[in-house]
N, C-alpha and C positions, 0 to 999 in steps of 0.2 A: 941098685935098688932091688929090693927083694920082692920076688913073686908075689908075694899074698900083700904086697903094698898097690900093685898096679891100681890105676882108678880107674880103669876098667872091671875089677872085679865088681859083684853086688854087696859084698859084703862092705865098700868102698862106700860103699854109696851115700849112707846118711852122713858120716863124715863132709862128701862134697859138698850136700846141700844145705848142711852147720857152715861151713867154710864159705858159700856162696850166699847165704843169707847175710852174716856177717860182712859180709861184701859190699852188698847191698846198703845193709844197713850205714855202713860207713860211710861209702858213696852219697849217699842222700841227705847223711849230715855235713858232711864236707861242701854241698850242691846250696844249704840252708844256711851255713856258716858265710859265704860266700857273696850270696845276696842279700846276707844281713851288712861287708862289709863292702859290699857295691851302694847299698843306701845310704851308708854312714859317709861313701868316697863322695856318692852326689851332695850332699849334704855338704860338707865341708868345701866342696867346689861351688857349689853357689853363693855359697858364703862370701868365699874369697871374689869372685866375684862380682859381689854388688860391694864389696868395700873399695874391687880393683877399680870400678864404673865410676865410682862416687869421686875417689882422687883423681879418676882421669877429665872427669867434667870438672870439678875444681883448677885443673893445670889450665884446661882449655879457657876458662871462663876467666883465669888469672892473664892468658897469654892475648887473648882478645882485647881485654880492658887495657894491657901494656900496650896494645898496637892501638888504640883508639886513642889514647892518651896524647899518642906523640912522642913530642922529647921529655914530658914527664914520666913515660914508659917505662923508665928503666929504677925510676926510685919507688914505681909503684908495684913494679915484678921483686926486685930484691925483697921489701918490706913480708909481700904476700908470701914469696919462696920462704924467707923465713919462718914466718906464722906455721907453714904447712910444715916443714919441717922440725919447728918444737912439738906443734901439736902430736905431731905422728910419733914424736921421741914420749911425750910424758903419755898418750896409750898405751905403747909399747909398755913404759914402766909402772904405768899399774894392771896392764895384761900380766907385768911378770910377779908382782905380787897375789895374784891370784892363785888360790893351790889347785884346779885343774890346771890352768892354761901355763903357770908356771915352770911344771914339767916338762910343756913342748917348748917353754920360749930358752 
């Protein structure tokens, strides 16, 4: 490196504080970009979320009604597991018709 580059020298100087502003300035959009994509993470987690809540009361309230039944239990758990299971497949397929959500699915 050459003498008259040092940034130590004064003549140095406005250069740093273009380079340090710039700095700065990047810092703080990177800081702003960031919290835009922490609100959009919460977002889509609570999403998922209360759809995960929804099928898990659903299983529970299927698996309840099976043990309450008895030994019709089990033709009334198949029946329900299937219902949950188409239903969850034809969402899926019109989630994937969809031009946003089609992209992620």
């Amino acid at each position: 490196m050459a003498w008259w580059q040092n940034p130590w020298l004064p003549w140095n100087y406005p250069k740093d504080l273009s380079n340090s502003f710039m700095q700065q300035l990047e810092n703080g959009l990177l800081y702003l970009f960031a919290h835009i994509l922490d609100g959009i993470l919460g977002l889509i987690s609570s999403i998922m979320g209360i759809i995960m809540s929804i099928i898990q009361d659903f299983l529970g309230l299927l698996i309840n009604s099976a043990i309450a039944l008895g030994p019709l239990g089990l033709p009334v758990f198949v029946i329900g597991s299937a219902i949950l299971i188409a239903t969850l497949y034809l969402v899926f397929a019109l989630a994937k018709d969809m031009p946003v959500v089609g992209s992620f699915v």
